[in-house]
Structures are given as structure tokens and as C-alpha cells.
C-alpha positions in Angstrom: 190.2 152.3 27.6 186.7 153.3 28.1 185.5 154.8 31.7 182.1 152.9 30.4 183.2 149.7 30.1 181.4 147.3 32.0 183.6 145.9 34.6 183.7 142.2 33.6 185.3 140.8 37.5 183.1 142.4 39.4 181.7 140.0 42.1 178.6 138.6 40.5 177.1 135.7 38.7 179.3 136.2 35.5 182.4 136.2 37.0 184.7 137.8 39.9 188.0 138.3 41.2 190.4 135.5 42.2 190.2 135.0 45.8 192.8 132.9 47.9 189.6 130.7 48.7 186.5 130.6 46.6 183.3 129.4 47.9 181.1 126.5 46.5 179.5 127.5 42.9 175.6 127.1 43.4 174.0 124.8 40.5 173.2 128.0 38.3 177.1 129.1 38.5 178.6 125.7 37.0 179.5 126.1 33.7 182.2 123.5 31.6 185.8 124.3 32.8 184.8 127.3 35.0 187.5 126.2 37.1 190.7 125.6 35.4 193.1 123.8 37.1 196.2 121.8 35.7 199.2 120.4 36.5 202.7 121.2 35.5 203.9 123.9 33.1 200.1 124.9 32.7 199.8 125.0 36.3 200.9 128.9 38.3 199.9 129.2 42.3 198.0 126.6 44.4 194.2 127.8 44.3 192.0 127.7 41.5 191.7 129.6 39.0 188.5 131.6 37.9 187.7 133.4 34.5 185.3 135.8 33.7 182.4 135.6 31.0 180.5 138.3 29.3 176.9 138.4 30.2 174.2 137.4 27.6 173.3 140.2 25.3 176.4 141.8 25.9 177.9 144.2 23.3 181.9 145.8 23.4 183.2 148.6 21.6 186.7 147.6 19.9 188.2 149.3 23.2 186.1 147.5 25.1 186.2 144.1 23.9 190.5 144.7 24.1 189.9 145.4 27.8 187.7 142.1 28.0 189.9 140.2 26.8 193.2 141.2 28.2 191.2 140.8 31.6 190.1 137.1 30.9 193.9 136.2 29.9 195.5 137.7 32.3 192.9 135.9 35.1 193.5 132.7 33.2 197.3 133.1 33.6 197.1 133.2 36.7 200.8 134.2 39.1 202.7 133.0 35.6 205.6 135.2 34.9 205.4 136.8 31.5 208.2 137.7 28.9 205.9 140.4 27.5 203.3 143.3 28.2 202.0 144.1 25.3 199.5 146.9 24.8 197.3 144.7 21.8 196.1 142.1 23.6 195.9 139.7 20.4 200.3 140.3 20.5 200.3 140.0 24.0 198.9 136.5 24.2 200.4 135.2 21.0 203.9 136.2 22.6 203.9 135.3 25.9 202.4 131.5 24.7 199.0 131.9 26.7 197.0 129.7 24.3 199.0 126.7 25.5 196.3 127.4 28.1 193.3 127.3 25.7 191.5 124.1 26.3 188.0 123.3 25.0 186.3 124.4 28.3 188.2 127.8 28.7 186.9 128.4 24.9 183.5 127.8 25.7 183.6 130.6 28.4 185.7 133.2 26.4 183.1 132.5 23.2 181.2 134.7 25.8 183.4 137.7 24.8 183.9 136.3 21.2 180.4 137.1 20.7 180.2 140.4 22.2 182.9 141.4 20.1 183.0 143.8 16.8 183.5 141.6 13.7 186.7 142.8 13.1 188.2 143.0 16.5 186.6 139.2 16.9 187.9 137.7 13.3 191.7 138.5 14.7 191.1 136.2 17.8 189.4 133.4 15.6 192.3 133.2 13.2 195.1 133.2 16.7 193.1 130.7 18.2 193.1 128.8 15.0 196.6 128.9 14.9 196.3 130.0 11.5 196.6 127.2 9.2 194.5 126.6 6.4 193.0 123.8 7.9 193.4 124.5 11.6 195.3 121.5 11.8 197.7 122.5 14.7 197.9 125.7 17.5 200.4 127.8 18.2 204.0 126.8 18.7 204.4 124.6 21.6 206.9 124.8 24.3 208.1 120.9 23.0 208.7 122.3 19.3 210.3 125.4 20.8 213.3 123.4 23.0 215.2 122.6 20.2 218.0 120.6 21.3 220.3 122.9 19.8 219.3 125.5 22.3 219.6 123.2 25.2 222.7 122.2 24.6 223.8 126.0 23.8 222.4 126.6 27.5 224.6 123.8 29.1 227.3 125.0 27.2 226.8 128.7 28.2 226.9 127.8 31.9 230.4 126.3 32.1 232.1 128.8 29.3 234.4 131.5 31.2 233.5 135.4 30.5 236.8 136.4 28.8 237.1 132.6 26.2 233.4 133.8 25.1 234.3 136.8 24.1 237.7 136.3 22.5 236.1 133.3 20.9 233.0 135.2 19.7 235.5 138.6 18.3 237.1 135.6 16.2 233.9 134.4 15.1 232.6 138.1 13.9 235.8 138.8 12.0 235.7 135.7 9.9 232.4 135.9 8.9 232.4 140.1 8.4 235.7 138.5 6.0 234.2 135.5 5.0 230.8 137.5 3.9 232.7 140.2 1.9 234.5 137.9 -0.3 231.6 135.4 -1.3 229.5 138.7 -2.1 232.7 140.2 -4.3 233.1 136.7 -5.6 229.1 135.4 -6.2 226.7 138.6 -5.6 223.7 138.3 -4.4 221.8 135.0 -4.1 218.4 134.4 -6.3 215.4 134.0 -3.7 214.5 130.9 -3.3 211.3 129.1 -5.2 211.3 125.5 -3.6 212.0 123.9 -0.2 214.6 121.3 0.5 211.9 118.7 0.9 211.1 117.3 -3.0 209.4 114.4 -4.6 210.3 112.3 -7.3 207.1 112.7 -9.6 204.1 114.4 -9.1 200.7 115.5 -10.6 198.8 111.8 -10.8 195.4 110.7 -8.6 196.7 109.1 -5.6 194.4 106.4 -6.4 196.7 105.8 -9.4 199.9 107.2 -7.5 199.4 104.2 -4.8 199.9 101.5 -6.6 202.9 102.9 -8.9 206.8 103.1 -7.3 207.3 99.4 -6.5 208.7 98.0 -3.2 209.7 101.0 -0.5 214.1 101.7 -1.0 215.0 104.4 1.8 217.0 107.4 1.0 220.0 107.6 3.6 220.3 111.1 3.8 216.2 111.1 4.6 216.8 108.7 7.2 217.1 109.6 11.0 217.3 107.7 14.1 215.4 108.9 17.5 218.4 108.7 19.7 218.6 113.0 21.2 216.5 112.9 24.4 215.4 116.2 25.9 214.2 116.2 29.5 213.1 119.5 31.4 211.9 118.6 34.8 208.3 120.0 36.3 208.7 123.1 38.8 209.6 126.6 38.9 212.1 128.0 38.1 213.9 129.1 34.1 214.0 126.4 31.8 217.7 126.3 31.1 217.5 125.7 34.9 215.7 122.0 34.9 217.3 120.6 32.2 218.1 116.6 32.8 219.3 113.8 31.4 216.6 111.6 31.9 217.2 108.0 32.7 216.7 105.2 30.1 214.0 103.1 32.2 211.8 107.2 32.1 211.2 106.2 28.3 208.8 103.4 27.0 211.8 102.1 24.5 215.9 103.5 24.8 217.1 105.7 22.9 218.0 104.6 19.5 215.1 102.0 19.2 212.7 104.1 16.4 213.8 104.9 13.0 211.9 107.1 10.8 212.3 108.0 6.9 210.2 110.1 4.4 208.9 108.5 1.4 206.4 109.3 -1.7 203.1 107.5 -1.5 199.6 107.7 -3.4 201.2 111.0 -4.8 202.2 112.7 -1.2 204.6 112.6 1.4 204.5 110.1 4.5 207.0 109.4 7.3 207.5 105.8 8.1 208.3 105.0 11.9 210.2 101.7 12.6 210.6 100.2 15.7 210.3 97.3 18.3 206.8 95.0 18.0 203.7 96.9 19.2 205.7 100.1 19.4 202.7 101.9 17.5 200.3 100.8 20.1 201.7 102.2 23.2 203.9 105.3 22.2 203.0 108.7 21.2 204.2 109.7 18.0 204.7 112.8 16.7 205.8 114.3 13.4 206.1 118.1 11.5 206.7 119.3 8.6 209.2 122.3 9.8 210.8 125.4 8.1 214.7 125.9 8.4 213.8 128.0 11.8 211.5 125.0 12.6 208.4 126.8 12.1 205.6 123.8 12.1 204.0 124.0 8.6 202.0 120.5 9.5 202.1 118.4 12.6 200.1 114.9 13.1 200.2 112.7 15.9 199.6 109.4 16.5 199.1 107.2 19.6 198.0 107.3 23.3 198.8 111.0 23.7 197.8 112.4 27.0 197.7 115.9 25.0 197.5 115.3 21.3 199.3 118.5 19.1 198.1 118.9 15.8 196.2 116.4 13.7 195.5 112.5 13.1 196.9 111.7 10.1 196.0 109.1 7.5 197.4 105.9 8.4 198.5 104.0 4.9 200.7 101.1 6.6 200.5 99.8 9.7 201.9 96.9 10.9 203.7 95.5 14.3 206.9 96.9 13.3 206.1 99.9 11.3 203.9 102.5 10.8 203.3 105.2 7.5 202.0 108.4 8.6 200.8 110.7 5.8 202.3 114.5 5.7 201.7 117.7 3.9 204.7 118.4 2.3 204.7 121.9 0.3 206.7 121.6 -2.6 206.6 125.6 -2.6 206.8 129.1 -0.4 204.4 129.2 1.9 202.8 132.1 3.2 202.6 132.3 7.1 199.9 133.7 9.3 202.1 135.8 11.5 203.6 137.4 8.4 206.4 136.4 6.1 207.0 133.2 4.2 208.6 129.8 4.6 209.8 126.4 3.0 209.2 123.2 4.1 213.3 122.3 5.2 213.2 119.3 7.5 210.2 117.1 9.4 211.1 116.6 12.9 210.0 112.9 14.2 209.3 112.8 18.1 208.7 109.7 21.0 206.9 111.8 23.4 206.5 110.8 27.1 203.7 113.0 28.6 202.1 111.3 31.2 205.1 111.5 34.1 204.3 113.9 36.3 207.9 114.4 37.2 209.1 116.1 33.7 207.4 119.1 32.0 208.9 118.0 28.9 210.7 114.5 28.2 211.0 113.1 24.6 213.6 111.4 22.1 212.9 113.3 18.5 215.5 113.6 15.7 215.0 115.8 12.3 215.4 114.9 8.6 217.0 117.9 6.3 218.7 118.1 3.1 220.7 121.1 1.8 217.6 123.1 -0.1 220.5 123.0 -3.3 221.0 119.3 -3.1 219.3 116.9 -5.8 217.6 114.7 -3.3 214.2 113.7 -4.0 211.4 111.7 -1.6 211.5 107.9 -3.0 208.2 107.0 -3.7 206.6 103.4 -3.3 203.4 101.2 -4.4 201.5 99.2 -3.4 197.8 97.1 -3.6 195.8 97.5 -0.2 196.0 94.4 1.7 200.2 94.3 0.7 202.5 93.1 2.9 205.7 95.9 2.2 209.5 95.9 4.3 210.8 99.0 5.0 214.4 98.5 5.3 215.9 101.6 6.6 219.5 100.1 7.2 221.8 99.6 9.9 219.7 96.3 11.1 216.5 98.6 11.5 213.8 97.1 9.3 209.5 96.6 9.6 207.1 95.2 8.2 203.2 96.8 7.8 200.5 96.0 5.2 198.3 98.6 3.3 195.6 100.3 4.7 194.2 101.5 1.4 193.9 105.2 3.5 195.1 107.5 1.1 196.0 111.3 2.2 
């Protein structure tokens, strides 16, 4: 780093250090969200928290402008404890999750820096905090998406499994598949690469104006129908995650478990996820839904309700009545390049009941996930209908709703 670099937390009017107790800002010192203080998983220690910003007219070298913003990062992380210390600091944010801590204020301030920056060194910070999607629809993975319920329960399962079973268990395991691997190479060779994902449409290729109103009535597809009955539960405080996992109580949910059913179906010439559930579900609970590779990588997330912190973005509404709701989705047909590098397929969309107004759980939904084998024949239905149509969604097992045509098309 540069000996010359203007030290941005130097007590002044532009920023300072973090002080157990800070003095009153004057009039000319209030800026938006100079202070940042939050509750629960975004919260770490109990004073406020001050970042820096660049003075007017400032200018960085790359070196400089790295420095910068490490600084303002680490300042807005506060007493967090971090997986990573990365020497980039783009990699070192992405990493360790910091832009969960990105709210509109805190990117007013570090524009500050943005706009002292070289071009180059500030395009890579634009496209992280952009999330990289083509329409900078959704952020960066968020600690909800990333506690699969696979992983929880491998946690509660790891706790209570003895040393020597594990091992013996896992030795078993290796050998089989090492066996298992050898003869379906000697037997098949190598498999083609993949050119579609699991998730595929009947037709495609008309205007959705004309798509709409082709298809007929709505007839689910069993294997793309899921009920919301998993619940995860993670309760606020310190400590490791695998630590705080509950199982939340029925009454901590706004409907039990089991109550929603969701489906994927073809409409106006793209996909859509229908939520069923109890009357006036749609008012009062937050939905939300993502188009997911195999790892569950969001390609597309939309949500929908009284969210206390919305991920991703509205969607188009084409149904909407007191017992169900069509959300429209962007469902790739195709590989899909991804911004960190690599590519993916659009495998599964996972379907989520989020409760994220109780102050006693950091993270407390009920969320299920539609796949197919990417080999098997299954297509999305599709439907049609005339705005101002009444349609039944019938998604079996006693679980049907009724909506009527927006005319909002994707």
C-alpha cells in the first residue's frame, strides 16, 4: 500500500475512528445512514457504528482506492468475526458476505470512494454490488438461501454421530463409489455436457400477448408440485450457526406448516409459480421464490408481500386471487453464464414463507423446492386465459385456489 495514501479515519469531518462513545454529530456532519445500526445477524458490538467517506475532489491510485475500501468494510463490519482475510478487497467482501450489510444509506457514503476510484478498479465494485445479474434483480447470496435444509440437518446429525461409526461409515461410502465410479465409466464413458436445464416448457417462441390466452384451463404437473411443510429456525445471538438451530413452534409462523402449495406452470409464453393457500394468505405473508441451479445458486429471485427486507425483485403479478397467487419467473431454458465465473442451469425454484419481523430468530421460514431429473421428459404445463378470468388451480391432495387475470404479462 502506498505511504501517500491519505489516511481516510483520521479524526476529522470526513470520518474517524470507532470510539466506545461518540459525541453528537453537529448539523454539517449528518449525512443519510452515517450511523449504521441494526439488529440481529447485521448487528456486531453494542455502540454505533461509523464509516468513513472520501472527501470531495478526492482522487486514489488503484493501491489507494484498495486501501479505501478495505478500510470502510472492515469499519462497517464492525467486531463481526470473519471466515476470510483476503488480500483483494473486492474477494474479501464477496467472501465473507459483507454486502448483506449494504443498505441504501451505507451506499450513499461509500459512492464517496466509488468516485475517487480508477475506472477499472471502480467497475469491479459496481458489478459486486450489483450482484451481477443482468438486470440487477437480486444481491449476493443471502444467509436464508445459504441454510439449505440439507445442511442443517447434516449439522444435527453430525452432533450426535460417534467418531469411530463416521468413519467406518464414511471408508464404506468411499469404496463403493471409487467401485461404483469405475464401472459406470468402463461400462458408459464419459458423459456429453449438458445443453439444457431440468426446468423445460412445453412450447415456446409466440408473443406473450398471443401465448396468454392459448393452453386452456391450468392442469398441475405432480412431480412440479411442492408443499411448504420444511421449517428452518436459527435463533438471533452469538454464537455458530449450527449452534442456534430450533425447531420453531407452530403459533411463530403466520399459517402451519403444510398450509401453502406452490407449482410451476407456462403462461403468456414464460414460467410462473402459483402459491396456494388459506384466504388472504397473499396479503399478509412474505413470499419468496428463485429460480436455483443444482448447487442452488439463485439465477432469479422475486418476492412478494409485506417483507420487512425484500431480496430480489417484484415480479409481475398475472393471477391473483384470495386463495392463490401467480408470480412470473425467469426460467432459462439454457447454460447460463455466472458473474463469479463458470456456468449453470436452471435445476429447481425454491418457494419460501418467510417470517422476518420476530426479533427472536435470525432466520425462521417454511420453503420447499421443485426439481426434476435434468434427463427426465417433464415439461412446464402451460395455461390461458382472457384478463378478467376467473381460473382454479387444483394442485391435488385437497389443495386448490382460485385467482382471476391480471392481464400483467412478464
Amino acid at each position: 500500500m502506498s505511504h501517500d495514501l491519505p489516511d481516510i479515519t483520521a479524526p476529522d469531518e470526513h470520518g474517524g475512528e470507532l470510539p466506545e462513545q461518540l459525541p453528537p454529530p453537529t448539523a454539517e456532519d449528518i449525512r443519510p445512514d452515517s450511523f449504521v445500526v441494526t439488529t440481529g445477524f447485521l448487528r456486531a458490538g453494542d455502540g454505533p457504528i461509523r464509516v468513513p467517506v472520501a472527501p470531495a475532489g478526492t482522487s486514489y491510485t488503484a493501491a489507494e482506492a484498495d486501501a479505501a475500501a478495505r478500510r470502510f468494510f472492515d469499519m462497517l463490519a464492525g467486531e463481526r468475526q470473519l471466515d476470510y482475510d483476503l488480500e483483494d478487497p473486492v474477494e474479501h467482501v464477496r467472501s465473507n458476505g459483507l454486502l448483506l450489510l449494504y443498505s441504501e444509506g451505507v451506499g450513499e457514503l461509500f459512492e464517496t470512494h466509488l468516485a475517487a476510484m480508477p475506472d477499472d478498479v471502480q467497475m469491479r465494485w459496481r458489478e459486486l454490488i450489483a450482484g451481477g445479474a443482468r438486470d440487477e434483480a437480486f444481491g449476493p447470496l443471502t444467509l436464508q438461501e445459504r441454510l439449505d435444509e440439507r445442511q442443517v440437518e447434516k449439522n444435527l446429525v453430525l452432533g450426535r454421530r460417534q467418531r469411530l461409526v463416521a468413519s467406518v461409515t464414511g471408508l464404506v461410502v468411499a469404496g463403493v463409489v471409487l467401485v461404483g465410479g469405475w464401472w459406470a465409466y468402463q461400462e458408459f464413458g464419459i458423459e456429453p455436457p449438458r445443453e439444457r436445464g431440468a426446468l423445460q416448457f412445453e412450447t415456446t417462441g409466440e408473443p406473450a400477448a398471443v401465448a396468454a390466452l392459448e393452453g386452456g384451463p391450468p392442469v398441475a404437473e405432480p412431480a412440479l408440485t411442492t408443499v411448504l411443510s420444511e421449517t428452518v429456525a436459527v435463533r438471533s445471538g452469538a454464537g455458530p450457526v449450527e449452534d442456534r438451530v430450533t425447531t420453531p413452534p407452530f403459533a411463530a409462523f403466520p399459517y402451519p406448516p403444510g398450509s401453502l402449495v406452490a407449482a410451476l406452470f407456462q403462461f403468456a409464453g414464460a414460467g410462473h409459480v402459483v402459491i396456494v393457500g388459506p384466504t388472504g394468505f397473499a396479503d399478509v405473508a412474505c413470499l419468496r421464490a428463485s429460480v436455483v441451479t443444482s448447487g442452488l445458486r439463485p439465477l432469479d429471485t422475486v418476492t412478494h408481500g409485506p417483507c420487512t427486507d425484500p431480496v430480489g425483485r417484484e415480479p409481475a403479478v398475472g393471477c391473483a386471487g384470495p386463495t392463490a397467487l401467480l408470480l412470473a419467473l425467469d426460467i432459462p431454458a439454457g447454460q447460463v453464464d455466472l458473474p463469479e465465473g463458470g456456468t449453470g442451469f436452471a435445476d429447481a425454484v425454491r418457494v419460501q414463507l418467510i417470517v422476518d419481523s420476530d426479533d427472536d430468530y435470525e432466520v425462521l421460514s417454511q420453503r420447499s423446492t421443485i426439481a426434476v431429473d435434468p434427463g427426465s421428459d417433464v415439461r412446464i404445463p402451460r395455461f390461458g386465459g382472457a384478463v378478467g378470468d376467473d381460473l382454479l388451480f387444483d394442485l391435488g391432495a385437497g389443495k386448490a385456489g382460485t385467482c382471476t387475470l391480471t392481464g400483467e404479462l412478464p
